[in-house]
KOLDREN-402834 format. One record per residue: residue number from 1; y, z, x of N, C-alpha, C in turn. Coordinates in steps of 0.2 Angstrom, whole numbers, plus 5000, padded with zeros to 4 digits. Example, Ala and Ser with C-alpha at 12.3 -4.5 7.8 and 13.67 -1.06 7.14 Angstrom:
  nr  nc2  nc3  nc1 cac2 cac3 cac1  cc2  cc3  cc1
   1 4972 5039 5066 4978 5039 5062 4984 5039 5066
   2 4989 5035 5064 4995 5036 5068 5000 5039 5064
END
This chain:
  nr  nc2  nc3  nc1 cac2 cac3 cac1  cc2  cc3  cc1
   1 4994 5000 5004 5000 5000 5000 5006 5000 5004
   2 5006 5006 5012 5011 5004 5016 5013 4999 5016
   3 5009 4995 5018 5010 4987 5022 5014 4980 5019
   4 5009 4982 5011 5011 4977 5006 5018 4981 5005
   5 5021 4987 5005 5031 4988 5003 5033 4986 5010
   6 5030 4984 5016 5033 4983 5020 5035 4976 5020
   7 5032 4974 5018 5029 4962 5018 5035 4962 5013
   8 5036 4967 5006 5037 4966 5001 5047 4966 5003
   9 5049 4972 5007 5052 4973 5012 5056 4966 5015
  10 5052 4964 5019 5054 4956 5022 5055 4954 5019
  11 5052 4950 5012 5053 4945 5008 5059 4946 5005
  12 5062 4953 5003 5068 4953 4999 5074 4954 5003
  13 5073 4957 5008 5081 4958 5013 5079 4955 5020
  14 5074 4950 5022 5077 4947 5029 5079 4940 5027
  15 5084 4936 5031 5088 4930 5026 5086 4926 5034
  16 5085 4922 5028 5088 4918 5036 5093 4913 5036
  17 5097 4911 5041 5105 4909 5041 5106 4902 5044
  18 5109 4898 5040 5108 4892 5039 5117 4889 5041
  19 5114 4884 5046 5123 4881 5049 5124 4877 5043
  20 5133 4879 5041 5135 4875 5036 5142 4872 5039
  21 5142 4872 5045 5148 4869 5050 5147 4862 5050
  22 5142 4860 5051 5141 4853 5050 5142 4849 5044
  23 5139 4853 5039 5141 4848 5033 5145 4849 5031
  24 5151 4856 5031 5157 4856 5030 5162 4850 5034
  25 5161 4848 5038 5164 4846 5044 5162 4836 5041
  26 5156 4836 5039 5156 4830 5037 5160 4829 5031
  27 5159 4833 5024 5163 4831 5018 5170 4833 5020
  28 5172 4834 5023 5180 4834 5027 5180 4829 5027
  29 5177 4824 5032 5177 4818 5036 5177 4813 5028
  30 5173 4814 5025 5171 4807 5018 5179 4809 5015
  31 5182 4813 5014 5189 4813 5011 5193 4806 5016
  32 5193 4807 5023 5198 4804 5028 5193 4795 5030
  33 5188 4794 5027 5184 4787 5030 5188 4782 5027
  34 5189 4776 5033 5193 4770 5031 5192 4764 5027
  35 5183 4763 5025 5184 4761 5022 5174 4762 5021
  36 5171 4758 5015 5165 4762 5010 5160 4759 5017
  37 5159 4758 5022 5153 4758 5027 5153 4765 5028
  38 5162 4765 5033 5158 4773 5036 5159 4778 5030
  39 5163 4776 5024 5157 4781 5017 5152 4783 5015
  40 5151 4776 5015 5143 4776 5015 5138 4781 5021
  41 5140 4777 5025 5134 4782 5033 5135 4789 5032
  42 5144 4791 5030 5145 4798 5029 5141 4803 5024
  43 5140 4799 5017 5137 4801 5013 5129 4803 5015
  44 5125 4796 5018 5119 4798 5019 5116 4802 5027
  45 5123 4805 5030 5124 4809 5034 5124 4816 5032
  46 5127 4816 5026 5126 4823 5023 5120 4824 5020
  47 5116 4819 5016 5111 4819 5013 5106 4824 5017
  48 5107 4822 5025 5101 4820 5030 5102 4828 5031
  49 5108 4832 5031 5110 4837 5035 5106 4843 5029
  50 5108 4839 5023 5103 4845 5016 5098 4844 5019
  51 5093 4841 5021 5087 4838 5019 5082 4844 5020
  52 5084 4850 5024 5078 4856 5025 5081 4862 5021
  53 5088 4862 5019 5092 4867 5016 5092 4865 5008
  54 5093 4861 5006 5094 4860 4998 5092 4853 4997
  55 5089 4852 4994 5082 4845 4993 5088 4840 4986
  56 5090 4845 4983 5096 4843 4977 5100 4841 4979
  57 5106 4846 4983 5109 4840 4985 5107 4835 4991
  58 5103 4836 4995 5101 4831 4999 5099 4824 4994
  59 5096 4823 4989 5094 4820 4984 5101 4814 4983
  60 5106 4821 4980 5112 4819 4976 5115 4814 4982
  61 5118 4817 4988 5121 4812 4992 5118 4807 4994
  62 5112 4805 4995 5107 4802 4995 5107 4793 4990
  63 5109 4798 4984 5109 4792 4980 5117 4791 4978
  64 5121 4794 4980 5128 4791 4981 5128 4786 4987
  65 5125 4787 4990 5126 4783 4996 5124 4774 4994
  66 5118 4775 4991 5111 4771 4990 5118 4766 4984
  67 5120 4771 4979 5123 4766 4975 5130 4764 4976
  68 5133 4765 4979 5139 4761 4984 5137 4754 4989
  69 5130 4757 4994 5127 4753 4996 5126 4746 4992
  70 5123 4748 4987 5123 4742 4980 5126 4739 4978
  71 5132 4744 4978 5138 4739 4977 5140 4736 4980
  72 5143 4737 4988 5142 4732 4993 5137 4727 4995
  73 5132 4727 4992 5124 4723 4991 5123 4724 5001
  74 5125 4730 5003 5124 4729 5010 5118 4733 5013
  75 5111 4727 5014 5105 4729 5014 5102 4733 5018
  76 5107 4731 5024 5104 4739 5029 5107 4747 5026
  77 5110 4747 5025 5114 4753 5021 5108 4756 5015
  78 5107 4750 5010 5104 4751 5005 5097 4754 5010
  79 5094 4751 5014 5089 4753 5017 5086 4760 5020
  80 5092 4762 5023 5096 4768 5025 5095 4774 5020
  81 5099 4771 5013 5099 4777 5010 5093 4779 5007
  82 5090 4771 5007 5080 4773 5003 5079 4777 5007
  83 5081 4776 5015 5074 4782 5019 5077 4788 5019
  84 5085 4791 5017 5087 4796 5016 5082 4799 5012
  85 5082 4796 5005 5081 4800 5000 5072 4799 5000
  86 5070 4793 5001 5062 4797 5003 5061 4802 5007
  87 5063 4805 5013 5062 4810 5016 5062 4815 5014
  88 5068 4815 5008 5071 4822 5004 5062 4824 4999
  89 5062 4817 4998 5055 4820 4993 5050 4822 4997
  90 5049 4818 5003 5043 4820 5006 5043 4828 5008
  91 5051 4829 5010 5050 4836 5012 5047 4843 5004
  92 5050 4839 5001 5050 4844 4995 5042 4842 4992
  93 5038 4838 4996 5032 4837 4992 5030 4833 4989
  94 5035 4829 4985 5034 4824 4980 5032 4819 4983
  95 5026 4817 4986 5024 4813 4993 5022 4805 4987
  96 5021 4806 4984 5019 4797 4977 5027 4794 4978
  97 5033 4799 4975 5039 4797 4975 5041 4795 4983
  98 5040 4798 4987 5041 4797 4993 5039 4791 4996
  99 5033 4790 4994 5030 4784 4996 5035 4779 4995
 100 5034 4779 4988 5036 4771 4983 5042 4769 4988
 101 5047 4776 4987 5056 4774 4991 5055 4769 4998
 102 5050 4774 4999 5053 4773 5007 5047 4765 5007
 103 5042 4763 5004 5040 4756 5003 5045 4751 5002
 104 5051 4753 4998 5056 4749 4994 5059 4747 5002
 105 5062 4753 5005 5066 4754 5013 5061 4750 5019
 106 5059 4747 5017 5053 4746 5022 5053 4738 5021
 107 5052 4736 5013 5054 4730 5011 5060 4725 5014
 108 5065 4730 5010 5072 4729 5016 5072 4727 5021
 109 5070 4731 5027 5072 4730 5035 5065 4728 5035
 110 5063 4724 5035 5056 4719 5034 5060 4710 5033
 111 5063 4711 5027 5067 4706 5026 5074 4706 5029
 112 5077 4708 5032 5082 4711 5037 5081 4710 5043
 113 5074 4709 5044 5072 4710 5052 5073 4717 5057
 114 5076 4722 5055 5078 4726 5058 5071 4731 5059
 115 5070 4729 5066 5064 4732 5068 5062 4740 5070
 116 5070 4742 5071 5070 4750 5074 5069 4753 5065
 117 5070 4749 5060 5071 4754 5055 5064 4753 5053
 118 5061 4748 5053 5053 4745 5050 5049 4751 5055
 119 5050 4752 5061 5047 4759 5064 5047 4763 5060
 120 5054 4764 5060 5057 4774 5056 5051 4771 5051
 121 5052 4767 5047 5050 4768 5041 5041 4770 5040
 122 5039 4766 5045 5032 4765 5048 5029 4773 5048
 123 5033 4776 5053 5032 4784 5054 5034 4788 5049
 124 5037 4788 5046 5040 4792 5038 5031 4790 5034
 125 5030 4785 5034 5024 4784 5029 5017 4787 5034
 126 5016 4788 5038 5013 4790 5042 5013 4800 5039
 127 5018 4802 5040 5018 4809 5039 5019 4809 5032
 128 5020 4806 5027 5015 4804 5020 5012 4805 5017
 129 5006 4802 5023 4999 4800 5021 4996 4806 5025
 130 4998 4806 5030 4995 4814 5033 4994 4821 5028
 131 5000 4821 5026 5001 4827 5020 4997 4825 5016
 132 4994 4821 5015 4991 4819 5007 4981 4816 5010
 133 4983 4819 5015 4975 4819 5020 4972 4812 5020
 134 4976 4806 5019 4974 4800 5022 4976 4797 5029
 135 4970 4802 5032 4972 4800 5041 4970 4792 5040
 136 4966 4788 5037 4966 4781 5041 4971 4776 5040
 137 4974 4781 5032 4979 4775 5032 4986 4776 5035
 138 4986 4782 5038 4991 4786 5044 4989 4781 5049
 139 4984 4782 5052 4983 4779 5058 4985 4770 5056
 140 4982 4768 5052 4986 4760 5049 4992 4762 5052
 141 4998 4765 5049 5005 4762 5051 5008 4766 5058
 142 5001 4771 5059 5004 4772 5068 5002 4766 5072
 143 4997 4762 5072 4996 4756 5076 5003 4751 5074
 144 5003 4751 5068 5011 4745 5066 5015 4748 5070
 145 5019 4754 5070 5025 4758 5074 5023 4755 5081
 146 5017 4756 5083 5016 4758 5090 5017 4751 5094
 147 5013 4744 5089 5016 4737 5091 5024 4736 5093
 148 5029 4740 5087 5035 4737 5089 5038 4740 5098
 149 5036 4748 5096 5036 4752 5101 5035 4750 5108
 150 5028 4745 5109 5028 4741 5114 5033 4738 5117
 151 5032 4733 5110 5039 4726 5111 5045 4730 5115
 152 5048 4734 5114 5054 4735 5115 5053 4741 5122
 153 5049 4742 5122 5047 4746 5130 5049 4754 5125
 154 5049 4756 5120 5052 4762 5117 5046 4768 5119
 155 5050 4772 5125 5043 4778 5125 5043 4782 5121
 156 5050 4785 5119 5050 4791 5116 5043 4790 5109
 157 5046 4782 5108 5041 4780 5101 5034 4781 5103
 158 5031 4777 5109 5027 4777 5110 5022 4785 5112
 159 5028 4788 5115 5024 4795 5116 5023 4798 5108
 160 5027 4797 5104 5025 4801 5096 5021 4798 5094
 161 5019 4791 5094 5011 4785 5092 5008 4790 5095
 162 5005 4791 5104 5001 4792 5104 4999 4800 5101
 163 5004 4806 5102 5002 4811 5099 5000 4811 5092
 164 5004 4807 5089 5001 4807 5079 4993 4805 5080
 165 4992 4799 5083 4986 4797 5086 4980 4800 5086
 166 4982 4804 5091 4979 4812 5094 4978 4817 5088
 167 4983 4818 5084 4981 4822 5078 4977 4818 5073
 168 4977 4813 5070 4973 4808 5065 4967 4807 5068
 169 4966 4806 5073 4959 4806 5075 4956 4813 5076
 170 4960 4819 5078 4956 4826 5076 4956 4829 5071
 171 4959 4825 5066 4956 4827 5059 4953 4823 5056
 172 4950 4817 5059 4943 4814 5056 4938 4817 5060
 173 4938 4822 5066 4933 4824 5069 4930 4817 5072
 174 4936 4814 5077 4935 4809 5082 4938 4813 5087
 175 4936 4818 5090 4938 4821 5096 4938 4818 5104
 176 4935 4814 5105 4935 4809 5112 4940 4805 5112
 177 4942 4803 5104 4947 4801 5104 4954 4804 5103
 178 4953 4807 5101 4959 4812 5100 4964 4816 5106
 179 4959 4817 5110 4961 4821 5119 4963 4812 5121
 180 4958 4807 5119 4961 4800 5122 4968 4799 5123
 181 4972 4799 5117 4977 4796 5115 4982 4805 5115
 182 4981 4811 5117 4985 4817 5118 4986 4816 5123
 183 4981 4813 5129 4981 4812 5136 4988 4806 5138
 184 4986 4801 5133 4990 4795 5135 5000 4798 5132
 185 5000 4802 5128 5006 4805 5127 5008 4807 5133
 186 5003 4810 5135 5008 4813 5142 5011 4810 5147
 187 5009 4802 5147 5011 4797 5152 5020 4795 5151
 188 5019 4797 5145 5025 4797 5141 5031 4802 5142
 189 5030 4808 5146 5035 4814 5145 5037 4814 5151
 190 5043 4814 5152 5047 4814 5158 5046 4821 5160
 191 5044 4822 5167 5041 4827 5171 5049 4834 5169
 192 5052 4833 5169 5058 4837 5168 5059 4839 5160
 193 5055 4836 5156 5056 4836 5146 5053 4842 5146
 194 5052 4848 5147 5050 4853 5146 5048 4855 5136
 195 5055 4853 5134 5051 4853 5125 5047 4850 5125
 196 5045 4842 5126 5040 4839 5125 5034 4840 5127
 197 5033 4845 5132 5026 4848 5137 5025 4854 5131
 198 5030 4857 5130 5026 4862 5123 5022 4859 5118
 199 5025 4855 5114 5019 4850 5111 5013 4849 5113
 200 5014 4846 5121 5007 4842 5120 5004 4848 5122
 201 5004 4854 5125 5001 4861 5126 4998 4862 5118
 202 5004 4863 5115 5000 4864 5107 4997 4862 5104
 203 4996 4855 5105 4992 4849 5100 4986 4849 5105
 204 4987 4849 5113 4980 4848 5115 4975 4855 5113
 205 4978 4859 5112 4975 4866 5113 4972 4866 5103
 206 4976 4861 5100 4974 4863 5093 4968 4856 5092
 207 4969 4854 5096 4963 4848 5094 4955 4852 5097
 208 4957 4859 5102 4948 4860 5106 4946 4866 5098
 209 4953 4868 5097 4950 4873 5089 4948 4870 5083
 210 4950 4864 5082 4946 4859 5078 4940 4858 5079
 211 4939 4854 5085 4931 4854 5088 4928 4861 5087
 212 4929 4868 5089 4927 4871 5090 4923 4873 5082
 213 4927 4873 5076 4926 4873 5068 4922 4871 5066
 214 4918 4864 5071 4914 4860 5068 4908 4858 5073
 215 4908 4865 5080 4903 4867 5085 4904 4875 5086
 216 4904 4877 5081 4903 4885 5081 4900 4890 5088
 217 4896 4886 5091 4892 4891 5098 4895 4888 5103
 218 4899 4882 5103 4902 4881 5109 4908 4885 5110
 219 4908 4889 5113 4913 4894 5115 4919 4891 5121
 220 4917 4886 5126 4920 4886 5131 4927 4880 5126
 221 4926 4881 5121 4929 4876 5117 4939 4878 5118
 222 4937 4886 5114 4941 4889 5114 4944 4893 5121
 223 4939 4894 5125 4944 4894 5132 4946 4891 5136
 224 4948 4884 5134 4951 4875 5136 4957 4876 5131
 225 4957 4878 5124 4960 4879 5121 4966 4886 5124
 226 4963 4890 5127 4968 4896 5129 4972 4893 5134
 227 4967 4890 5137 4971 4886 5145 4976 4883 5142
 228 4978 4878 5137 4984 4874 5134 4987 4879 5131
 229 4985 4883 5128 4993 4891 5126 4992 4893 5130
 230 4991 4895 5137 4994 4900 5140 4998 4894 5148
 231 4997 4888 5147 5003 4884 5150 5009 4882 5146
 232 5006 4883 5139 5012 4881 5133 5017 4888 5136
 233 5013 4894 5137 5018 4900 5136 5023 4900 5144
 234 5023 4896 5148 5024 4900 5155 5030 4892 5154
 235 5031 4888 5148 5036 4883 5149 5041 4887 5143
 236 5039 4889 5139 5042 4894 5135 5046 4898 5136
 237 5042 4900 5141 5046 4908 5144 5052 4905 5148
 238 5050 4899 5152 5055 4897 5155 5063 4892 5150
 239 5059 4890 5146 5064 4888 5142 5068 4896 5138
 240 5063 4900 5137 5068 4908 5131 5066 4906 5126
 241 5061 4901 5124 5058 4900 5117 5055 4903 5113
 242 5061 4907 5109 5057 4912 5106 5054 4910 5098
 243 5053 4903 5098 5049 4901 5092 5041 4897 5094
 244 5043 4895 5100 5037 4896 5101 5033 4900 5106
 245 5036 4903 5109 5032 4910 5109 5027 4913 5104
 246 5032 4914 5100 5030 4916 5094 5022 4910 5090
 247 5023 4906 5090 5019 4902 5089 5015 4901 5094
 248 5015 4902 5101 5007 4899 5104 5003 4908 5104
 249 5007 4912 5104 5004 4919 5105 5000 4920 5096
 250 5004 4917 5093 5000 4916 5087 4993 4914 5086
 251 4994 4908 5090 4987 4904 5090 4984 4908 5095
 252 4985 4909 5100 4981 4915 5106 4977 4921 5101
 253 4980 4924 5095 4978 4926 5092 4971 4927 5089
 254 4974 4918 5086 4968 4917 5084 4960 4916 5086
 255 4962 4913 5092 4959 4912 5095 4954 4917 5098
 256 4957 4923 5099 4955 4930 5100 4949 4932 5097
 257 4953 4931 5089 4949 4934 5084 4943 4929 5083
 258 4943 4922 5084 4939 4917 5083 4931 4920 5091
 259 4934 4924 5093 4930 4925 5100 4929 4932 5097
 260 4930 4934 5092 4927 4942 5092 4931 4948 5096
 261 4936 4946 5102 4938 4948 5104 4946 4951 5101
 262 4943 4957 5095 4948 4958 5091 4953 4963 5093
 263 4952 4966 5100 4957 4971 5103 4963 4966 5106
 264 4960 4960 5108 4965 4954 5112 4969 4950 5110
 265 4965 4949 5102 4969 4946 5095 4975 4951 5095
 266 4973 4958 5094 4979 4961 5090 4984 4960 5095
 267 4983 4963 5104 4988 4961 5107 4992 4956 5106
 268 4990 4950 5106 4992 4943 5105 4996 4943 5098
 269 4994 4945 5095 4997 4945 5085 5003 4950 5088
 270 5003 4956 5089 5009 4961 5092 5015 4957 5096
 271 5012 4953 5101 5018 4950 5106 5021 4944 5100
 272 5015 4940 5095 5019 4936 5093 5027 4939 5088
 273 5022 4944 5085 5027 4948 5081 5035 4950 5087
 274 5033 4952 5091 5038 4951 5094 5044 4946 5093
 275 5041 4941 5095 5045 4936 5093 5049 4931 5086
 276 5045 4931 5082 5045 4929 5077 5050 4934 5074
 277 5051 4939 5074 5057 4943 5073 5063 4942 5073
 278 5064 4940 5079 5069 4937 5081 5072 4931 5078
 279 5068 4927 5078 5069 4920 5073 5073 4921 5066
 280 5068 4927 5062 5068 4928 5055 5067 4924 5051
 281 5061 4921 5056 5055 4915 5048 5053 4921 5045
 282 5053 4923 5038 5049 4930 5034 5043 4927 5031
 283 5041 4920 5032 5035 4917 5031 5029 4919 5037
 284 5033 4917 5042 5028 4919 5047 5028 4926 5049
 285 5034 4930 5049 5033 4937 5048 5028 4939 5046
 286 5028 4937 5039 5025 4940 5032 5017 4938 5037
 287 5016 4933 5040 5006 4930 5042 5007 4934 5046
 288 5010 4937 5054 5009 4940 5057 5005 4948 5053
 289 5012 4949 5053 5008 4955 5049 5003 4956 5045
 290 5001 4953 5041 4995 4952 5038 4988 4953 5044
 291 4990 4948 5050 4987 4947 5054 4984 4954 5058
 292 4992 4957 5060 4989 4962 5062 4984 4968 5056
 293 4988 4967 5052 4983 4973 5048 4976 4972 5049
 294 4973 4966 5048 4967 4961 5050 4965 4965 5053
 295 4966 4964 5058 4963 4966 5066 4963 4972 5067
 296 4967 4976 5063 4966 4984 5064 4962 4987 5062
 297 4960 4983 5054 4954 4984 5050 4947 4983 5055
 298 4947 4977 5058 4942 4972 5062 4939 4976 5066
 299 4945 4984 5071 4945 4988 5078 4940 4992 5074
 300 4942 4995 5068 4940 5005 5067 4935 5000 5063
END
């Protein structure tokens, strides 16, 4: 009963605090724009800046944008504001509406030729379909992205092919493939991208706990898996990454607890707790905690 007023606690007084500098700063700007392009852009600027804080108005500016676009019949624009507002559903869930837009946005810059936006859009339906667990038809439009990506030497694109890659093939439980194309992302990150080396640390360490769910006695799975969180953490630390921190000591956790070694879990869940505090995610809060009770149960 402690535990649950304590969770219950977080849920109601820890907040978390959202920059509204920037979107004050843009609708300042749509008052002073010279004429309806950079209105436009401005509008589906702000859209973009709702898009993980308010999904309505993200929506709303979204489709002002979309219908000025229209008015001006100016098809990149129009294109533009589709992928706005697909993303806004996609984030809020509504992954069929999502689709359909951003098919529309794709049509567009299809018949437009503009081949950096035929990418974005490519990848947007890629994370789509992953939410909606059609890895093959994920993997479809990461080969189409990963074509253009070629054409234009674009690494950054091709390193995010190859990690989605990496993830779609470990959750068909194509594992050889999977570490294949994690591998080939690495080729991709600039010895000094230090954020992008968290990543692949995370993702490779998450493709050996996948394997491991679906080879239960293979133990060494999970200690391949510690080796990628415990390099993830020593770039962390160098970065002050207190979200990931939080996040790979989490995983470390689990893995703990995955090995029975539920003394090593709790430490691991306690450091995570550490951090995650700081942040004031109350979602993840709320699992650590959970986590630790787990484990305490797990000890006595």
């Amino acid at each position: 009963m402690k535990n649950f007023l304590i969770i219950l606690f977080l849920i109601f007084f820890i907040k978390n605090n959202y920059a509204q500098n920037n979107i004050d700063s843009l609708k300042n700007l749509l008052q002073t724009c010279k004429n309806e392009n950079q209105k436009i852009e401005t509008l589906n600027n702000i859209s973009w800046c709702y898009r993980k804080k308010n999904i309505d108005s993200s929506l709303k500016y979204g489709n002002f944008a979309l219908e000025m676009a229209k008015k001006n019949n100016n098809k990149k624009q129009i294109s533009n504001s589709l992928n706005k507002i697909s993303v806004a559903y996609l984030l809020a869930g509504i992954l069929d509406k999502s689709i359909e837009i951003q098919l529309q946005a794709l049509r567009i810059r299809e018949e437009i030729k503009d081949s950096v936006g035929i990418a974005q859009s490519y990848d947007n339906l890629v994370i789509s379909h992953q939410y909606r667990k059609e890895y093959e038809k994920a993997i479809f439009y990461i080969l189409k992205s990963e074509k253009i990506y070629l054409k234009f030497k674009d690494t950054i694109g091709l390193r995010r092919s190859y990690s989605n890659m990496a993830a779609m093939n470990s959750k068909i439980e194509k594992y050889k493939k999977a570490k294949y194309y994690q591998k080939k992302s690495f080729e991709f990150i600039p010895k000094d991208n230090l954020r992008n080396l968290l990543r692949y640390y995370i993702n490779f360490g998450n493709i050996y706990i996948s394997q491991f769910q679906k080879n239960k006695l293979n133990f060494t799975l999970l200690d391949t898996a510690l080796y990628y969180y415990s390099n993830g953490i020593k770039i962390a630390k160098k970065l002050k990454d207190d979200r990931s921190l939080g996040n790979f000591y989490n995983s470390m956790g689990a893995v703990a607890g995955l090995k029975k070694d539920y003394k090593k879990s709790l430490e691991y869940f306690k450091l995570s707790y550490l951090y995650v505090t700081k942040m004031k995610n109350i979602y993840l809060i709320v699992h650590i905690i959970m986590q630790i009770v787990s484990k305490k149960y797990q000890i006595a």
